[in-house]
N, C-alpha and C positions, 0 to 999 in steps of 0.2 A: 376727266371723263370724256371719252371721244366715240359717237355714233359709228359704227359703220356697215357698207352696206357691201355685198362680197356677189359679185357673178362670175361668170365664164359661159365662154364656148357659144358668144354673139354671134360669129360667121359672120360678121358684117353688116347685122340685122338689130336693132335698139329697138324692142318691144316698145308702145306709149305707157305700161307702165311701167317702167322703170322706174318713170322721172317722180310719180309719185309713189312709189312704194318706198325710196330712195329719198324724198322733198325735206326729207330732217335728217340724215345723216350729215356728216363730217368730213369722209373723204369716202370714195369708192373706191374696191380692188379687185381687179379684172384678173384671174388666174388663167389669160392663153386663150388662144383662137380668138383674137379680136375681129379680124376679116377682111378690113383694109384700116387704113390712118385714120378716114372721116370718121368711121365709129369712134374712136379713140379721142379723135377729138372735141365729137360729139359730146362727151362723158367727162372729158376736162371741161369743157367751156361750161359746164352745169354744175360739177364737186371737185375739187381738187381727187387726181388719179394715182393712183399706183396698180402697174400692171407688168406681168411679162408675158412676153412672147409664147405662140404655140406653136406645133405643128401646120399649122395651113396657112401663116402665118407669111408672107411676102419679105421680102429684104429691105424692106421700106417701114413695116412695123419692128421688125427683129432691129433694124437701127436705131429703131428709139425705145426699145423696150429689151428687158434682157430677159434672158433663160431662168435665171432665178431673183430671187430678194428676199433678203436678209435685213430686216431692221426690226427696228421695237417701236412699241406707241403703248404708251401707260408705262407699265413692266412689265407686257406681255412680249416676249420677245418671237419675230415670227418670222417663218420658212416659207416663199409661197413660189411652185412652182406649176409648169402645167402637166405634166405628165409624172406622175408622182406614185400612182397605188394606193392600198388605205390600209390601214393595222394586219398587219400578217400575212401581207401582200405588195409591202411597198416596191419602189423599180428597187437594182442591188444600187445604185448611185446615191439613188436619195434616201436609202434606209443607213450608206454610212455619214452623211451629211446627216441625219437627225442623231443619230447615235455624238457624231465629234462637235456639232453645234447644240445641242440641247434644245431645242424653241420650247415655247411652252404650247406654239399654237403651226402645226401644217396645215396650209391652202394650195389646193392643186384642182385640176379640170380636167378636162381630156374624154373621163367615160360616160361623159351627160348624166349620171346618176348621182342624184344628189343623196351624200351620207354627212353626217355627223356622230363620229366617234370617239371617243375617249380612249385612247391607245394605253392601257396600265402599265405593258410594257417599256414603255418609252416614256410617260409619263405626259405625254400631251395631247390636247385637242385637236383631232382631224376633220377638216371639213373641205367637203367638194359639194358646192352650190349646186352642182348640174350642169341644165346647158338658158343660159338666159335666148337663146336663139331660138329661131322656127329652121335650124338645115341638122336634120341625123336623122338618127330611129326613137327618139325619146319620145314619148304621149304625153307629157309635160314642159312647161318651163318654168323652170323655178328659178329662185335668188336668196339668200338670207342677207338680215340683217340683224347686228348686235351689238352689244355696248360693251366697252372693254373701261372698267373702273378701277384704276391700278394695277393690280394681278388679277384683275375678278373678272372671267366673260358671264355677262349674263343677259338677261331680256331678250334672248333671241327668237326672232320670227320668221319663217318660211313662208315666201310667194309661191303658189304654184296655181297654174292656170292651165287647159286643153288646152294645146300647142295648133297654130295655124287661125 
């Protein structure tokens, strides 16, 4: 069983609660627009990280973080990228990457709107956290976290707080 807590779209800004909305999780995963390194590192020096790069993203984050990831944890096998789309709108790149990779589970950021959908089509769980930052047009900031128990996601919970 392994906690986890899922943000994006910081811009370089680590809300105070992160660290407790996050204080039991397992690992964090950043889906893009982290903002500069110091956030980045911020977020390791607290949970072990896993994240890729966004669009606003400097050559200094994109060298340590990549464009996508591909790995599993439990047997939830998972796709997380930052500009991605969501069920019956994905970008054309990442709707054949999930069609030729199968995940069980896509993570991506990019439209600060946080969704949670179950794609029938495609047969996987879509989640876009939002935007964990105070830089766009969002009137929130949200985050989830959840537990992935084998093949199983479940217990998941939504931060969302007024932004600013």
């Amino acid at each position: 069983m392994k906690r986890i807590g899922i943000l994006s779209d910081t811009h370089g800004i680590i809300i105070p609660q992160v660290f407790d909305f996050f204080k039991d999780v397992d690992e964090i995963w950043h889906a893009g627009d982290i903002g500069n390194i110091e956030t980045a590192e911020q977020l390791e020096a607290f949970k072990p990280l896993r994240a890729v790069h966004g669009n606003i993203d400097d050559h200094i984050v994109r060298m340590q973080y990549p464009e996508d990831q591909h790995f599993k944890v439990e047997d939830v096998r998972v796709f997380m990228t930052h500009i991605g789309g969501y069920p019956d709108h994905y970008m054309p790149e990442v709707k054949y990457i999930l069609k030729d990779r199968k995940p069980d589970l896509f993570v991506c950021g990019h439209s600060h709107i946080l969704r949670v959908i179950y794609d029938k089509k495609l047969n996987l769980l879509h989640i876009n956290p939002g935007a964990a930052g105070n830089s766009g047009f969002q009137k929130k900031t949200t985050m989830i976290r959840l537990v992935i128990d084998g093949k199983e996601l479940k217990d998941m919970e939504i931060f969302e707080k007024d932004r600013g």
